[in-house]
C-alpha positions as CSV (number, residue, x, y, z in Angstrom):
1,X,152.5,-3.3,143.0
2,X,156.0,-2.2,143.3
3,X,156.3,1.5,144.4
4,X,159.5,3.3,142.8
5,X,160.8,6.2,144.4
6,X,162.3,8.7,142.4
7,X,165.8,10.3,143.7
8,X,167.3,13.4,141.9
9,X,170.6,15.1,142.7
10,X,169.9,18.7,142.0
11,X,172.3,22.2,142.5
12,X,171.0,24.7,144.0
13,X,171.9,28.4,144.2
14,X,170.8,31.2,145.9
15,X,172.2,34.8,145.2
16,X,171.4,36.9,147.9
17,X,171.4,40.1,145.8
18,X,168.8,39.0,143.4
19,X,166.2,38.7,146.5
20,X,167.4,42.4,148.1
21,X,169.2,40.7,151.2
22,X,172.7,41.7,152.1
23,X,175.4,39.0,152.5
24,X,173.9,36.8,154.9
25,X,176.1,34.9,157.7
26,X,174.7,31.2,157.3
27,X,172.7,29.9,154.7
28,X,170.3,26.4,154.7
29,X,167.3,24.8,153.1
30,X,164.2,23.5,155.2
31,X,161.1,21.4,153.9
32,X,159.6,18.1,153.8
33,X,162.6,16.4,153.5
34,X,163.6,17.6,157.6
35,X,159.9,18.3,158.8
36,X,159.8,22.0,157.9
37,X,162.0,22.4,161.2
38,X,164.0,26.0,160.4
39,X,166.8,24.4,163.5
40,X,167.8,21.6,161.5
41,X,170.6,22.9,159.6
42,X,171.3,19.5,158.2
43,X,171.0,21.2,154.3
44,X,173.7,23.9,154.1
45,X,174.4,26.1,151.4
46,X,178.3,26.7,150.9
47,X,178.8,30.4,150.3
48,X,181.6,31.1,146.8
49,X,183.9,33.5,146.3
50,X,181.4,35.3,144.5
51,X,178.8,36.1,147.1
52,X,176.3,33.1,145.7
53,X,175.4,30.2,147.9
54,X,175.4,26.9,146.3
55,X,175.5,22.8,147.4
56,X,174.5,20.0,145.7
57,X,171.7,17.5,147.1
58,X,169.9,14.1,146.8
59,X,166.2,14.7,147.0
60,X,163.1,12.5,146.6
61,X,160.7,14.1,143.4
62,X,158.8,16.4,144.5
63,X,160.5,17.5,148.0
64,X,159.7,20.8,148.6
65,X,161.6,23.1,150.5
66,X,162.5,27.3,151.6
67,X,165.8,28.5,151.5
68,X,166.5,30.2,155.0
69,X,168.8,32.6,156.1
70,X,170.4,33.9,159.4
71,X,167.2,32.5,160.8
72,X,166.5,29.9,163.2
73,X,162.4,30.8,163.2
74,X,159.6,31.1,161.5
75,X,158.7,34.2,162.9
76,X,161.8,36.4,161.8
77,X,160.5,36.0,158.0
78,X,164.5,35.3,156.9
79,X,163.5,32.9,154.1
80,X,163.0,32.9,150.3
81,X,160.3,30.6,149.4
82,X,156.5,31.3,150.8
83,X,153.5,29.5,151.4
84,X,151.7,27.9,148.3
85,X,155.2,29.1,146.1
86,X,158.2,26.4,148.2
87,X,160.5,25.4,145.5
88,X,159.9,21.5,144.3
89,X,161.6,19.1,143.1
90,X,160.5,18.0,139.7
């Protein structure tokens, strides 16, 4: 049986205002696809002229992932996405 493995390109953006956080200095995803290791800063967000933080990515269906900010750690609690509600790739 052949296995298929789905990729998707997909935009994300992440507006800082909506989520109460003032303009943040850096800006990156973490998940499966990097281990769920918040130093790995391999997924950047690029931030626009208009305060919103976009990039575009290839990820396999159903990667989940956090979208961290200004934060290196776990511990700080600089991240938008929580356990049992990550974002997923569908």
């Amino acid at each position: 049986m052949e296995v298929v493995t789905i990729i998707k390109e997909i935009n994300i953006e992440f507006n800082p205002e909506e989520h109460g956080i003032e303009e943040p200095e850096e800006v990156h995803l973490v998940g499966s696809m990097n281990n769920w290791d918040p130093n790995d800063k391999s997924y950047p967000l690029q931030k626009g002229k208009d305060g919103v933080w976009r990039n575009t990515f290839k990820f396999k269906k159903g990667t989940e992932y956090k979208i961290m900010y200004d934060s290196e750690s776990w511990e700080e609690g600089k991240h938008v996405g929580h356990y049992d509600s990550n974002f997923i790739v569908e």
